[in-house]
C-alpha positions, 0 to 999 in steps of 0.5 A: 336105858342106861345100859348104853350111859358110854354112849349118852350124855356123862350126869348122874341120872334121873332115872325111874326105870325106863328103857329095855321094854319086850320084845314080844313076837306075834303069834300070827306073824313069826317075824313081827315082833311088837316094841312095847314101849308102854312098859316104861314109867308113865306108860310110854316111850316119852320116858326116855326123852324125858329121863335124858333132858331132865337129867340133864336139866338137873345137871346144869342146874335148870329150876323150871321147864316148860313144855307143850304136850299132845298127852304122854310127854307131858306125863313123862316130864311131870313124873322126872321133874318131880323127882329131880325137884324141878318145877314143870309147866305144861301146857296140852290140848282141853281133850288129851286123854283124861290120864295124861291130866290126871298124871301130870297134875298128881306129879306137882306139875303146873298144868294147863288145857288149852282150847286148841293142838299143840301147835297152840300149846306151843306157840304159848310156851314161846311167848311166855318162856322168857318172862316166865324164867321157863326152860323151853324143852319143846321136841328138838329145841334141846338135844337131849330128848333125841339122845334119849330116844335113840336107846330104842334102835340100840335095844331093837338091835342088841334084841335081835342079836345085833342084827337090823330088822328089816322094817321098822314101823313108827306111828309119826306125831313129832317124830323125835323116836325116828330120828333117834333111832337113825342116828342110833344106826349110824352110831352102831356102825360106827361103833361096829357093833352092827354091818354097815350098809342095809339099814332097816326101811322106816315106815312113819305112820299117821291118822288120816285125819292129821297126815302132814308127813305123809302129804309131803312125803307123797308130794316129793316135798322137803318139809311139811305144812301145818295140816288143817283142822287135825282130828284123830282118836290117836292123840300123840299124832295130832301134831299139824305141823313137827317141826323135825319134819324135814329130816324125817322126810329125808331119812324115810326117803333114804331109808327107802320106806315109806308114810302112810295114813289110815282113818280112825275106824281102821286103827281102831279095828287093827287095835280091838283085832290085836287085843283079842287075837294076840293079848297086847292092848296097842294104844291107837297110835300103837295100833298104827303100826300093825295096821300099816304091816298087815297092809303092806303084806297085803300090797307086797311091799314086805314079805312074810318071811321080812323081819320087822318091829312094830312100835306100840309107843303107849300103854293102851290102858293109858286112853281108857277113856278114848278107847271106850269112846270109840268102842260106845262103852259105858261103866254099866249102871 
């Protein structure tokens, strides 16, 4: 991702190869392109967040971060910390999937599970940070995992030859890769390195089982409230409440998208579809995305012949464990 270093923060990275993931094409869908962000280190799309405030973090001479995690981030910042010698303390869910607490621990993280979501994880964090000595790194409470995340809408872009798709569909927990990437857009107008004027229509996608966005964006309001009693397969959305959710609204309205839910059985049937028909094993928030398209090819909110980016934001290898679950497979005896 540090091809586009003119247009983040100025330090000296710490850096394990993220960024500039495929662009697979459908065979199916000629105008669906798959963003395979589980080709980062760690496995997802929370490298690039991670790799910019750790970067950072190492630039003003931070010594320990703290971050609660609802899986993937908590990999991520496990894996730079160690390799900018930062101490990291993580708190995540009892039942993240179980190659998010292998990771994190192999990495020399302090690692602990906690019997509740993320919000739980976070409330921990803030009550502990400043007698701790922590550097509380929680989505949006720093600028510079945004500024990370954003290199994703300059890559679709620059991979569709600087031109904007005409959807892109995200799976939605907090939501720091759909801000970036709008305020991607806005800087590549800027920069003219795009048109100005018909921005993709972003497509947030949720579990039913944990759907807050959703509620609020179908209910008109401007934030949204903690959703109760959040369960879903997809673990990277079980976050009740984002705390940038009131700008996701916005820009999903603006934007003129949408956010849309599905239960577990059907994101786990578009997952099992796409690994046997297309070769591309989506993670269940991944999964999220193709679901979403193939329904709005169905209602007629997009066409065929619409270009769109569908985000797989993990490396479905990473919930083996989930996946096998929800498939009722065991190791054979």
């Amino acid at each position: 991702m540090w091809r586009y270093r003119s247009v983040l923060p100025e330090a000296t990275p710490v850096s394990l190869g993220e960024g500039w993931t495929p662009m697979l094409p459908s065979k199916r869908y000629p105008h669906a392109f798959i963003k395979e962000e589980g080709a980062n280190p760690t496995g997802s799309f929370k490298a690039r967040g991670l790799a910019l405030a750790v970067t950072m973090a190492s630039h003003y001479g931070l010594k320990a971060l703290a971050i609660p995690s609802a899986g993937n981030a908590a990999g991520a910042l496990a894996a730079y910390a160690a390799a900018a010698g930062i101490e990291a303390h993580i708190f995540m869910p009892k039942d993240v999937p179980f190659a998010n607490y292998l990771e994190a621990t192999m990495y020399g993280a302090n690692v602990t599970l906690v019997d509740g979501l993320i919000s739980d994880c976070g409330r921990i964090v803030a009550e502990r940070k400043e007698k701790e000595g922590w550097f509380d790194i929680s989505t949006l409470k720093e600028p510079f995992r945004i500024e990370g995340k954003k290199t994703m809408g300059y890559e679709l872009v620059e991979q569709l030859d600087w031109e904007y798709p005409d959807a892109v569909f995200y799976p939605t927990g907090g939501g720091v890769g759909l801000i970036g990437m709008w305020k991607a857009f806005a800087e590549l107008e800027a920069l003219g390195w795009v048109k100005p004027g018909r921005r993709p229509k972003m497509i947030a996608v949720q579990s039913s089982g944990c759907a807050p966005i959703v509620r609020a964006f179908e209910q008109g309001e401007k934030a949204s409230q903690m959703w109760p009693n959040a369960a879903t397969f997809a673990s990277g959305l079980r976050v009740p409440k984002p705390y940038g959710d009131y700008l996701m609204l916005e820009i999903l309205r603006e934007s003129g998208g949408l956010a849309l839910a599905f239960p577990d059985e059907q994101i786990f049937s578009s997952l099992k579809d796409w690994a046997g028909d297309e070769g591309i094993l989506l993670s269940p928030e991944g999964a999220t995305s193709t679901l979403a398209y193939e329904h709005l090819l169905r209602t007629g909110f997009l066409k065929p012949e619409d270009r769109v980016v569908l985000f797989n934001t993990g490396a479905g290898l990473k919930y083996t464990d989930v996946i096998a679950e929800a498939a009722g497979l065991q190791r054979p005896v």
